[in-house]
KOLBAMAR-501328 format. One record per residue (C-alpha): x, y, z; residue in three letters; residue number from 1. Coordinates in steps of 0.2 Angstrom, whole numbers. Layout:
// KOLBAMAR-501328
X->X Y->Y Z->Z pavo->Ala lumlo->NUM
...
//
This chain:
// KOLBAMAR-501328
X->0 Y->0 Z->0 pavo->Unk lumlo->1
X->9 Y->17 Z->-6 pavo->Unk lumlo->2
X->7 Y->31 Z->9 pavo->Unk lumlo->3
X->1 Y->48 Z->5 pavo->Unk lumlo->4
X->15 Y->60 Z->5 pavo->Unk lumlo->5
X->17 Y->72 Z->22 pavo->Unk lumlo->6
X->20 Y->90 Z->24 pavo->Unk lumlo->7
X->31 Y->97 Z->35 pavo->Unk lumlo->8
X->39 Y->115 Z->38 pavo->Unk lumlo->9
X->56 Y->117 Z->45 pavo->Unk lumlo->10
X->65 Y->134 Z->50 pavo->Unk lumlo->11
X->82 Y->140 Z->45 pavo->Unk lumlo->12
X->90 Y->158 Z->46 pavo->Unk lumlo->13
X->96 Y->161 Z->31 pavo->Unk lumlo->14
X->113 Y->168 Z->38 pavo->Unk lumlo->15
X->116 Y->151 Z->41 pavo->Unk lumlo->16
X->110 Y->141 Z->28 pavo->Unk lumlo->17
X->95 Y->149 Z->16 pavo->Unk lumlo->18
X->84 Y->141 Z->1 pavo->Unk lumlo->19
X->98 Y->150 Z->-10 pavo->Unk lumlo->20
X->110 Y->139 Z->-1 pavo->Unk lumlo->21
X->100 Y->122 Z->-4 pavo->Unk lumlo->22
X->97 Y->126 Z->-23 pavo->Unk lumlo->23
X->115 Y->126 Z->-25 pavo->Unk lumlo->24
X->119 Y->113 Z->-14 pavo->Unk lumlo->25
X->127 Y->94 Z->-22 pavo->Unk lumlo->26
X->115 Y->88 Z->-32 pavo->Unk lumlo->27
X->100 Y->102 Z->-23 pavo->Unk lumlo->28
X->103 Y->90 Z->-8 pavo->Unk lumlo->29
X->107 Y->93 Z->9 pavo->Unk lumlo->30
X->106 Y->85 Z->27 pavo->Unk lumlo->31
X->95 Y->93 Z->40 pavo->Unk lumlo->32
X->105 Y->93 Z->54 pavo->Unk lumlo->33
X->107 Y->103 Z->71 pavo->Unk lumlo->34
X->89 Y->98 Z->78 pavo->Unk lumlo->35
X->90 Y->98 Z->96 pavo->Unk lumlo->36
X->74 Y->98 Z->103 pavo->Unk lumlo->37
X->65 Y->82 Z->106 pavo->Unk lumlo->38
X->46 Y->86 Z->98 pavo->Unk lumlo->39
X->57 Y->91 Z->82 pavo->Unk lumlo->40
X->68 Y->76 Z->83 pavo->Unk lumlo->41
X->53 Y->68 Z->82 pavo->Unk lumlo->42
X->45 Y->75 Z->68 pavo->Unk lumlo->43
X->59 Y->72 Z->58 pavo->Unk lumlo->44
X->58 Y->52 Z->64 pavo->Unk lumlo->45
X->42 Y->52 Z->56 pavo->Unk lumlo->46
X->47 Y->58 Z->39 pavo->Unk lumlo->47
X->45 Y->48 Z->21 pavo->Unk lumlo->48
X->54 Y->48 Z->8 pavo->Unk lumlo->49
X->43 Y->59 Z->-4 pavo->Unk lumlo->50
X->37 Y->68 Z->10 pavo->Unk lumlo->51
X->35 Y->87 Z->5 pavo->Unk lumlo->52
X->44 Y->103 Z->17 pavo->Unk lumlo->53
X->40 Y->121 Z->16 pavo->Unk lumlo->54
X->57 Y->130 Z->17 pavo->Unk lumlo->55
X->54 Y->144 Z->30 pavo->Unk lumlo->56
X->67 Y->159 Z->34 pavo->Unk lumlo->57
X->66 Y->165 Z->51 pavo->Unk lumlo->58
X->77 Y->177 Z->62 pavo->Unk lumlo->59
X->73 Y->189 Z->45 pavo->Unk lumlo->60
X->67 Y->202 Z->38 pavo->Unk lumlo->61
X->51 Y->198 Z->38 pavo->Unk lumlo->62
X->53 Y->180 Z->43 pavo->Unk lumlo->63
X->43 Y->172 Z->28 pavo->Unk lumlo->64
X->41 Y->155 Z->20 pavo->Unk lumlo->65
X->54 Y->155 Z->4 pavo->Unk lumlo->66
X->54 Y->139 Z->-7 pavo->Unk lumlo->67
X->46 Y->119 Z->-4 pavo->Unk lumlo->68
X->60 Y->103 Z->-3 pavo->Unk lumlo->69
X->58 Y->87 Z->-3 pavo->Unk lumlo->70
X->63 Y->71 Z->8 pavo->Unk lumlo->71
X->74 Y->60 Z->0 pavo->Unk lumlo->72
X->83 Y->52 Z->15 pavo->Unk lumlo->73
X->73 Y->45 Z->31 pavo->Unk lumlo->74
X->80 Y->48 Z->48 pavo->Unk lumlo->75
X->98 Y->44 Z->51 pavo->Unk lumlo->76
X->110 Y->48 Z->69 pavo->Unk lumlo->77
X->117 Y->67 Z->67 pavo->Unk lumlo->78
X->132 Y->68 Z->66 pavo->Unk lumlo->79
X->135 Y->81 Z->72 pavo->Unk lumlo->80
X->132 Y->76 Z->89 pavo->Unk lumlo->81
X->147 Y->68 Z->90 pavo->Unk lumlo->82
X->160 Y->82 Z->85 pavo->Unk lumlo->83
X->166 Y->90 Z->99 pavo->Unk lumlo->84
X->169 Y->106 Z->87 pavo->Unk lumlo->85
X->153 Y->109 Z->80 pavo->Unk lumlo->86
X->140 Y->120 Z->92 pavo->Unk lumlo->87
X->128 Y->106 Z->90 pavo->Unk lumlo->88
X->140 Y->93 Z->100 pavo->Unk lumlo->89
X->131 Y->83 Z->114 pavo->Unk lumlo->90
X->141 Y->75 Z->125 pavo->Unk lumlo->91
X->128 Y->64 Z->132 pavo->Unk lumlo->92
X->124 Y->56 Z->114 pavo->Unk lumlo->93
X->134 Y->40 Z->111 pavo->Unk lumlo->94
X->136 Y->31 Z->95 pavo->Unk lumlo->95
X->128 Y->17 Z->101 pavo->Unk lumlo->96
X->113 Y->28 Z->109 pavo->Unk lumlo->97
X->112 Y->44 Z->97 pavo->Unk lumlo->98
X->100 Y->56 Z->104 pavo->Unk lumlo->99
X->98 Y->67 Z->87 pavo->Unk lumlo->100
X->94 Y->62 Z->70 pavo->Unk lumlo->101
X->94 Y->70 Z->53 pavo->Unk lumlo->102
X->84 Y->68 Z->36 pavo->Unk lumlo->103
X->90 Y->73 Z->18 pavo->Unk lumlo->104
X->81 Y->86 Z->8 pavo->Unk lumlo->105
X->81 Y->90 Z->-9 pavo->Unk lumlo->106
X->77 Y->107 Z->-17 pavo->Unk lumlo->107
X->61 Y->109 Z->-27 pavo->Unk lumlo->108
X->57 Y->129 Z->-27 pavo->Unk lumlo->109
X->61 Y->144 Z->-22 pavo->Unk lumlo->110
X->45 Y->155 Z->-22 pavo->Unk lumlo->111
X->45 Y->170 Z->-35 pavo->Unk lumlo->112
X->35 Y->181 Z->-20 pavo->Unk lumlo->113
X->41 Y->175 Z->-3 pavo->Unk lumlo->114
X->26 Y->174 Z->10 pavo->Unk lumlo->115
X->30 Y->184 Z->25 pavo->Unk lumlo->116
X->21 Y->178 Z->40 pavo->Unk lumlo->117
X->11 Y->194 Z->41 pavo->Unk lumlo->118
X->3 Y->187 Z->25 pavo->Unk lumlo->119
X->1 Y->171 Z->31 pavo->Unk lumlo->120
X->-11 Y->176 Z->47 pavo->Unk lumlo->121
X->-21 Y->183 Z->36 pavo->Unk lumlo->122
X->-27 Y->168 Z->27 pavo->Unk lumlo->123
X->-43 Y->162 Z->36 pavo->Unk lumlo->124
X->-38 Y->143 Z->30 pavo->Unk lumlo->125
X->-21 Y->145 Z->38 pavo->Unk lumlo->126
X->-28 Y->149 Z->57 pavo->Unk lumlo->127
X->-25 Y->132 Z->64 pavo->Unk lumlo->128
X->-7 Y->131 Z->57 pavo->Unk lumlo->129
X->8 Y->127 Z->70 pavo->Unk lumlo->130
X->19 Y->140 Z->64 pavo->Unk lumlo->131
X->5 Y->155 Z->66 pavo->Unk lumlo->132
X->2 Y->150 Z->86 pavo->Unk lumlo->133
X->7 Y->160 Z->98 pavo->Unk lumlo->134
X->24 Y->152 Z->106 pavo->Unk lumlo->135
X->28 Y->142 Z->92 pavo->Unk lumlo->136
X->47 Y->140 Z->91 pavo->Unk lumlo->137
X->49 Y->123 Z->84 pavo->Unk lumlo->138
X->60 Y->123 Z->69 pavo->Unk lumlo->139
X->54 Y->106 Z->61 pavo->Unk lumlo->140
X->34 Y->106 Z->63 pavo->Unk lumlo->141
X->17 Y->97 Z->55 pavo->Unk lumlo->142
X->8 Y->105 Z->40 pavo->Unk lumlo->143
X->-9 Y->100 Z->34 pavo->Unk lumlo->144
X->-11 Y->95 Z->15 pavo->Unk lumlo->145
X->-26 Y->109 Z->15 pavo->Unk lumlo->146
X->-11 Y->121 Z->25 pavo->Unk lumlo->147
X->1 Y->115 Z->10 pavo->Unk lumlo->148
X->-11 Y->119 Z->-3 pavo->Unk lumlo->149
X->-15 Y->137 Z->2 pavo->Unk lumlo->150
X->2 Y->142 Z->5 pavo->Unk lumlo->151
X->7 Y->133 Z->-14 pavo->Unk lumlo->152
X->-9 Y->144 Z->-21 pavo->Unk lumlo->153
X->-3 Y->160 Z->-13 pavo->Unk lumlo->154
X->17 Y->156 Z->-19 pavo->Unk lumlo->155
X->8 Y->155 Z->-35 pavo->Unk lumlo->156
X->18 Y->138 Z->-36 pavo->Unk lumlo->157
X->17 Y->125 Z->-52 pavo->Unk lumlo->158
X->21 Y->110 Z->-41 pavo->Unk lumlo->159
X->7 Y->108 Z->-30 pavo->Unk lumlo->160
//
């Protein structure tokens, strides 16, 4: 039985790696690493391959969603977690019992208009979504196929 495809947002300031940044990545592909809060981690357990993202710049100017990606590569242990030289070490992970895990992404789109999230919280249909509540910091988060439609119609996207 084939499984629907998922949609999923995740966060990234574009400082420190942007949509620009995943387009002209090694074959448009990319690890998602540095996740390292647990409800996120777990979002990112519970990826697909074919799974679609909404690439989302925050810590700008306006924080907006940029582009879509794709999930070509399921969960995996960060590595990250083990380098004492990056800032997302954790010397309590093991690599027999990794706390952190990572997915690949692939670049689909980067939107022609980026939609700020002033924009968004105007949209009626989007009310309900995680990123528009109030205290919501997570930076890999649920989206609902009718959420990913809207947000593909107002990007004026051709691949819905």
């Amino acid at each position: 039985m084939t499984r629907s495809p998922r949609y999923w947002l995740v966060k990234s300031e574009p400082t420190a790696f942007s949509i620009d940044d995943l387009a002209r990545a090694p074959r448009q592909t990319t690890c998602w690493d540095g996740v390292r809060n647990y409800q996120a981690r777990n979002f990112l357990r519970e990826m697909a391959i074919g799974d679609q993202v909404l690439f989302y710049h925050s810590n700008a100017e306006p924080p907006a969603v940029v582009g879509s990606a794709e999930v070509v590569k399921t969960a995996y242990p960060d590595d990250t977690q083990f380098d004492r030289r990056s800032h997302h070490f954790d010397p309590a992970s093991t690599r027999e019992q990794p706390r952190w895990d990572m997915v690949d992404l692939k670049y689909k789109e980067k939107f022609h208009t980026a939609l700020p999230l002033d924009r968004l919280r105007q949209e009626p249909q989007l009310k309900e979504m995680v990123l528009l509540r109030k205290g919501s910091r997570l930076s890999v988060q649920p989206v609902t196929g009718r959420e990913w439609s809207v947000i593909m119609r107002l990007a004026g996207s051709g691949k819905r």
